[in-house]
N, C-alpha and C positions, 0 to 999 in steps of 0.2 A: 720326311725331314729336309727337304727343299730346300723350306725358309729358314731353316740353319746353315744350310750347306752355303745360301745365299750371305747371309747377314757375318759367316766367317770370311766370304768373298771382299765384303764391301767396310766391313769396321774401318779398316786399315785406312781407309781414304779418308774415314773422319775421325784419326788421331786417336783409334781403340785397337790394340791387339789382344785378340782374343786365343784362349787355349780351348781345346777343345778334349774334356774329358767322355770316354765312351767305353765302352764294353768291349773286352778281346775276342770272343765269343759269342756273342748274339743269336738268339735266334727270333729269325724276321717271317713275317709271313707272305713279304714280296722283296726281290731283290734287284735292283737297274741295278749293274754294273758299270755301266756307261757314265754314269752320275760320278763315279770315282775320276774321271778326266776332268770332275771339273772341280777338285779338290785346289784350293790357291796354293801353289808353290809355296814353300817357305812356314805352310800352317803348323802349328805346334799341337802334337794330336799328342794324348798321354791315354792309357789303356790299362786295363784290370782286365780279370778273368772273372767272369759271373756263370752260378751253376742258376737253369731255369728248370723249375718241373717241365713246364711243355716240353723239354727235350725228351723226356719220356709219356708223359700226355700223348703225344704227337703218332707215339709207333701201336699207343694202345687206342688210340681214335683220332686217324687221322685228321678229322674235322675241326679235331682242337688248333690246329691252325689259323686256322678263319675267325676264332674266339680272340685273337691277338687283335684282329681290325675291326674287331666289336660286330663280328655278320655273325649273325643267329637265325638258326631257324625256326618256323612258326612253333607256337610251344605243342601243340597239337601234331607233329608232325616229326618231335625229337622223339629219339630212339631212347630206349633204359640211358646204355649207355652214355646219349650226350647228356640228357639229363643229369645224369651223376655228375659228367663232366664238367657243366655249367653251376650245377651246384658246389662240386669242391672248387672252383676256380673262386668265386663268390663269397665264399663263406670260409676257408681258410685260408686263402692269399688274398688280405687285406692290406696295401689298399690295391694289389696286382700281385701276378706270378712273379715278379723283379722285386721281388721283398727283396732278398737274399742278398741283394748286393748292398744294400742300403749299409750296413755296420759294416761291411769290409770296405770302402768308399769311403764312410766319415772316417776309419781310422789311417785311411793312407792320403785323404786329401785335408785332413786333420796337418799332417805332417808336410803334404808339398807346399798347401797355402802360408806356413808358415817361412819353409825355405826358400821358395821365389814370391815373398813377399809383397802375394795377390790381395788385396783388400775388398775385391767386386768379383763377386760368382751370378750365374744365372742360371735356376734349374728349368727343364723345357719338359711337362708332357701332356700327353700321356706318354709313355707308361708315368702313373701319380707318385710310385716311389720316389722317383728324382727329386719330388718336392720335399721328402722327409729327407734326404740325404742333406738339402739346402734346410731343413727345420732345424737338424739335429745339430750342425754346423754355425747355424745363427746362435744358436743357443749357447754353444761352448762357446761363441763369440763375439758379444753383443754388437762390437765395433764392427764387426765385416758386414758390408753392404749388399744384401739380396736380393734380386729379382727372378720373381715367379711368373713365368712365362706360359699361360695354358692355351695350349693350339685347340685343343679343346676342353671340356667343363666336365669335372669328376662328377658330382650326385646327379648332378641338371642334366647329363647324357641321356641321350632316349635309351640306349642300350641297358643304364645302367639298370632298369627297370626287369630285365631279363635276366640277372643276376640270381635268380631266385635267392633272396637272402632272406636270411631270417631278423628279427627285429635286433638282437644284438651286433650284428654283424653294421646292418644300415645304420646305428647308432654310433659304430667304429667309425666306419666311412666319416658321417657327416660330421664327427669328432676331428677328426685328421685333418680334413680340410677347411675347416674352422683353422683349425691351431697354423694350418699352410697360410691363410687370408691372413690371416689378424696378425701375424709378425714378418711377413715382409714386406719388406722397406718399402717394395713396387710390385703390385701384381700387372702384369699384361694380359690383356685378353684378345681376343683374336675377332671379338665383332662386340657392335653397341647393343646388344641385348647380354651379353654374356657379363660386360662391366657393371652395367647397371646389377645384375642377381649378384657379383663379385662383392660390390658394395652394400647391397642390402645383407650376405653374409658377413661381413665382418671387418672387410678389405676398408684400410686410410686410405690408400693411395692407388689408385688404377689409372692404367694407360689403355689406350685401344691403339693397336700395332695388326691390321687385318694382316691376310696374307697375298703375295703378289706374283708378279710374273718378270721374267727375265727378258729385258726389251731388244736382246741381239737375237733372240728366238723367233722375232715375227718382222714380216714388215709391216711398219709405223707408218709408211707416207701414202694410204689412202689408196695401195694397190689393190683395186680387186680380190678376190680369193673365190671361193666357190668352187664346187666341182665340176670337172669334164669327162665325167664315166656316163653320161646321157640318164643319169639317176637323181631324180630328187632326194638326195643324201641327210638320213637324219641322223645326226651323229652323238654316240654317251661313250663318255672318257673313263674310265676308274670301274669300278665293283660295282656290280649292280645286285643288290638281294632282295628277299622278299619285301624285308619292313620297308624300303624305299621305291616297290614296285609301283609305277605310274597306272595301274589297271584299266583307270578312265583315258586318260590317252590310248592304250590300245583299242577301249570297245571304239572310241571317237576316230581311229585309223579305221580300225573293221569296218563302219559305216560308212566312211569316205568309198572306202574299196567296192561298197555295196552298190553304192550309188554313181561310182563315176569308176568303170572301168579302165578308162586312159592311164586312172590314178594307182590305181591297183599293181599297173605294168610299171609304171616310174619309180614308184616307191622305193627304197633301202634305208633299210634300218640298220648303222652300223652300229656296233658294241666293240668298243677298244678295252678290254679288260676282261674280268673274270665275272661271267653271267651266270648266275647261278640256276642250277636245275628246275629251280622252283619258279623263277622267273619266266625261263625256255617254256615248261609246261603251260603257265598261264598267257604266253605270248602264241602259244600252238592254241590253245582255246579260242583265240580271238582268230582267226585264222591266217595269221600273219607269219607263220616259218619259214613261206616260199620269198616273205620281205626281207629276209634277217641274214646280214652277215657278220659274224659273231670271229673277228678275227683272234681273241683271247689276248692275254698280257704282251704289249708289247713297250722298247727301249721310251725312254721323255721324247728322245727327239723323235722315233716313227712315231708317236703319239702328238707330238704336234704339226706334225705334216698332216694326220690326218684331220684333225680339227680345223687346219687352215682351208683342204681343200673339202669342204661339208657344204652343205646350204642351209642346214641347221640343226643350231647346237641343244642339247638336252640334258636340263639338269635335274635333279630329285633329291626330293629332302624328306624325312620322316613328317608322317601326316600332324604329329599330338604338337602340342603346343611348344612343349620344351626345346623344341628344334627353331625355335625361330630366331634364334642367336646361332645357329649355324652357318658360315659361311664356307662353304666348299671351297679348297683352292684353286680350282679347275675353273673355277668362277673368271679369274683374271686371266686366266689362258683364253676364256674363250672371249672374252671382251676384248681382249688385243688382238684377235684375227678381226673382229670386224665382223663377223659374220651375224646375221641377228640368235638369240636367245631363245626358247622356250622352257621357264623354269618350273618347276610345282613343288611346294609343300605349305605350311600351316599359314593363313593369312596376317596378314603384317609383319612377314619373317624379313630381315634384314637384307637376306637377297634381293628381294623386292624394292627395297628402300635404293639397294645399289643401283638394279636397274631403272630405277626410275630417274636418276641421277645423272648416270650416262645414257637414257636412250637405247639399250643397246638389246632390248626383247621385250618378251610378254607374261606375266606374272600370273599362275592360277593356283588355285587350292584341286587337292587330289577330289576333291566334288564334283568341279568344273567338267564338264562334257560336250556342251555346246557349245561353248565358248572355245575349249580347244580345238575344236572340229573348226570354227570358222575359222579360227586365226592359221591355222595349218594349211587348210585350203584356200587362203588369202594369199599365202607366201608359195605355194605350189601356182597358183596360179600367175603371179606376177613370174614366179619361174619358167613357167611354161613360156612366156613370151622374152625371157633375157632381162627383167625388169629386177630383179634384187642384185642392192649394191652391197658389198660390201665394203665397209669405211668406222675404223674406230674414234669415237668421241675423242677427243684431247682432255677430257676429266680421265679418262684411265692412266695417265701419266702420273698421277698421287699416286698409282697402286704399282711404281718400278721395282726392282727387289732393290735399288741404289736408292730409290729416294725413303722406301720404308726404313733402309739400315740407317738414313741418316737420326731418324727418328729416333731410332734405337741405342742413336750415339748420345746424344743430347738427353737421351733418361739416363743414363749409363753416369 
């Protein structure tokens, strides 16, 4: 929730204050505490108590946790129990576990919108309840002005497929978000693939408001970055699981290691986040464990320290097609260090568009194998001699989280 936290930072400057309705209670499945220092002085935060099943989910399979950030594991590989788990998540919390709050929310911001005399709401998810709390809301109110803000896409999600639902259920689903497109005032979508499916479902009116990076977090003026631990540093930011595991990058590292022993010794593969078992196994396969250092969830800012001092950045996106309107927000973290890119998932995905735009990597499909092999041993190499610069394009300055709010003013 970043680009919230952001866009409540920056309204103010372009003549919008914004309130910020949330849940007293929550349960998250990652939590930066540190993030709360950068809460703006003076923000109007108003709060309810929401009951979630995962709070009980949670102590009867732990794993239902991970169900929150949409990481599933292979279906061949779920226990009874996640199965079940995955199935009732699915199939009786439509269109999420956050039903619950959806009628006790339109009946109290039923009553504040009226008293502080708000005319413009915006609901933001996932979780896709929030969008029915804004449906329910337009409805009782034709006059108030809505925007539908999706960071990501309800049916078009690759997860969403993993849902095991039955055909009543996916008829729900694609019901709701229907009825979500077709009556607000503004949808937002977060990349140019996901606008385009927004409109051919239903949507009059779309924005694209991608996601971006905070420019007092890096330095802008063409310093250097790269690392000084005598490793050629590959570095992945966030959750790493199976459905986004890069496997042809590993067999393409394993070969390198086969064939050029120098490279074997330089190599590190860092993971800043939560690496899942399934991925460690398949990275042990390749024989790359003695590569890996797996520092596990760490604060935004030790997380962009490490990005900054990398020598390259790696991103992954789901193989299937539907993911090609995914834009990762890590995306813009790593394009404002400067450092070059290595991205993979389905071809002509939006990421690819980006970097081609600023310059700032190398674009593959999860097929690719030789081609990642050169391109990794091209940038090891110019390493090996001091040759990679790091320097970000001046096209990543459209992506500041100041210049996206202004965007968001001017829908607004």
């Amino acid at each position: 929730m970043q680009r919230w936290l952001k866009f409540a930072q920056y309204l103010p400057e372009f003549g919008v204050e914004p309130i910020i309705y949330t849940p007293e209670n929550p349960s998250y499945p990652q939590i930066d505490k540190s993030l709360l220092n950068e809460i703006p002085p003076g923000l109007k935060i108003v709060k309810t108590k929401i009951w979630e099943p995962y709070q009980i989910a949670e102590k009867l399979n732990p794993k239902s946790r991970e169900y929150k950030a949409g990481h599933f594991e292979k279906s061949q590989n779920q226990s009874f129990l996640t199965k079940l788990s995955v199935f009732i998540r699915g199939n009786f919390f439509i269109p999420d576990a956050r039903k619950f709050w959806i009628k006790p929310s339109v009946k109290f911001l039923k009553k504040y919108l009226a008293e502080n005399q708000i005319q413009t709401i915006i609901t933001t998810g996932p979780p896709h309840s929030l969008h029915l709390i804004g449906l329910k809301l337009k409805s009782e109110n034709p006059d108030l002005k809505w925007l539908a803000d999706f960071r990501d896409p309800w049916t078009q999600i690759s997860y969403h497929s993993e849902l095991k639902l039955t055909k009543n259920a996916q008829k729900k689903h694609k019901k709701l978000e229907k009825e979500v497109l077709e009556n607000a005032d503004s949808v937002i979508a977060a990349s140019f693939t996901d606008a385009g499916n927004y409109k051919k479902s239903g949507a009059e009116k779309v924005e694209i408001i991608t996601n971006g990076f905070e420019e007092s977090d890096f330095l802008l003026q063409g310093v250097a970055c790269g690392t000084q631990s005598g490793k050629f540093k590959i570095t992945y930011s966030g959750g790493l699981e199976i459905a986004r595991n890069p496997e042809n990058l590993w067999r393409a590292l394993n070969k390198l290691k086969t064939e050029h022993p120098e490279f074997a010794k330089d190599l590190e593969l860092e993971f800043v986040g939560n690496l899942s078992r399934e991925v460690q196994n398949n990275l042990a396969s390749f024989n790359l464990i003695d590569n890996l250092n797996n520092t596990g969830y760490l604060s935004h800012k030790e997380t962009i320290n490490k990005i900054m001092n990398s020598d390259l950045l790696l991103l992954t996106n789901f193989p299937d097609e539907k993911s090609k309107g995914i834009i990762p927000g890590k995306l813009f973290e790593y394009l404002a260090t400067g450092n070059p890119v290595l991205a993979i998932g389905p071809g002509g995905g939006d990421v690819e568009k980006i970097l081609e735009k600023t310059n700032a990597g190398k674009y593959f499909t999860h097929t690719d194998i030789e081609a990642l092999k050169e391109f990794v041993f091209g940038l090891y190499s110019k390493w090996k001699t001091g040759g990679i610069q790091s320097r970000p394009s001046s096209v990543i300055f459209d992506f500041t989280r100041k210049s996206l709010a202004k965007q968001l003013a001017e829908i607004i």
